[in-house]
N, C-alpha and C positions, 0 to 999 in steps of 0.2 A: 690172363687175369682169372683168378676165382675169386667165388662169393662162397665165406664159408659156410652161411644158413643152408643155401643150394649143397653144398658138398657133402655135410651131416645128413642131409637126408636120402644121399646113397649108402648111408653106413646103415645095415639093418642088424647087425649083429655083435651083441657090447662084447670089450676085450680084442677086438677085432681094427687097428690101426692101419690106416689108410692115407696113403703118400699123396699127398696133393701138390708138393713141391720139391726142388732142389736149388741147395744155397751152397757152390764149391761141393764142398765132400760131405753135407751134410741134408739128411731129408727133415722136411716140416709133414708132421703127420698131423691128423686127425685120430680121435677114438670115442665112442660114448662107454660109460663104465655104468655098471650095476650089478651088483653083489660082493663075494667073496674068491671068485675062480683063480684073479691070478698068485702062482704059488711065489715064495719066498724068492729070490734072485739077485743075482747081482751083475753087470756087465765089467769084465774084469780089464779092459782096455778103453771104454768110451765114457765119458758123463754123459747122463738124459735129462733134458730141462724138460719140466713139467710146466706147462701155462693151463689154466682154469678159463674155460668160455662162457659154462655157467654151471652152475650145480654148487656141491661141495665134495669133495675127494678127501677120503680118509688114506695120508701117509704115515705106513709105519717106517721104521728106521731101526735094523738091529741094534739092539745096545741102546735106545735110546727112546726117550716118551713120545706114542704115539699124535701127528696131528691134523689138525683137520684145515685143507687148504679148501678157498671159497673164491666166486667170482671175480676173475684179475690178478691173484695172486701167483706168483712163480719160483719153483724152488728146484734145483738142478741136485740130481744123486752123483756123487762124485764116483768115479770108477771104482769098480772094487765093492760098493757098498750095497751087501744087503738090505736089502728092500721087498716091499708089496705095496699094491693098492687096492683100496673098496671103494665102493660107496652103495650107502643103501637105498638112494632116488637117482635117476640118473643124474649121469656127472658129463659133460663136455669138454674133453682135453684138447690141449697142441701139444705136440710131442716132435722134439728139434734134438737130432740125434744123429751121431756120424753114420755113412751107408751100412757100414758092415756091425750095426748095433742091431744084436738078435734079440729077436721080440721079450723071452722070459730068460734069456743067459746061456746057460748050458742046460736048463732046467725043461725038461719036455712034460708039459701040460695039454690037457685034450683043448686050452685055448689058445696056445700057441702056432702062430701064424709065420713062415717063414719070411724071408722077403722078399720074394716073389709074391706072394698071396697078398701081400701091404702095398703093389703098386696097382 
């Protein structure tokens, strides 16, 4: 069993996704978010569901008007689909994604974590 209040507060570094579970072939992550770091990306084989714990998360969507997801809300990027995320207070994500879904795509950023460093 986890408790996720207990779990967020081993997370000390935002952009930094941390595995607290596994569902079949897929992990439940945790993350805190603040700023602008992660870059443009896309996962060209997995979808990633985004859940909100609390805060508010600025999703952009290539091609398409940016929005702002809030407490409880949930929106999954379909494969393939460029993407980013911000926010400008922290934000508290779940993040529920097949194993082999790399942190920023093919995209190597000074925040990107492989997944080894997310377990």
């Amino acid at each position: 069993m986890k408790n996720l209040t207990q779990s967020f507060e081993t997370i000390t570094n935002y952009f930094s996704p941390k595995v607290i579970a596994e569902v079949n072939d897929q992990y439940v992550k945790i993350a805190k978010i603040k700023g602008e770091d992660i870059p443009w990306h896309n996962h060209e084989n997995e979808d990633e569901l985004f859940y909100i714990i609390e805060g508010s998360l600025l999703m952009e969507i290539e091609n398409e008007a940016p929005f702002t997801m809030h407490q409880n809300d949930v929106f999954v990027v379909k494969k393939g689909v460029n993407h980013r995320v911000s926010a400008v207070e922290e934000c508290k994500i779940m993040l529920i994604e097949t194993k082999t879904t790399l942190h920023t795509g093919k995209v190597q950023a000074a925040v990107t974590k492989s997944i080894e460093e997310q377990l």
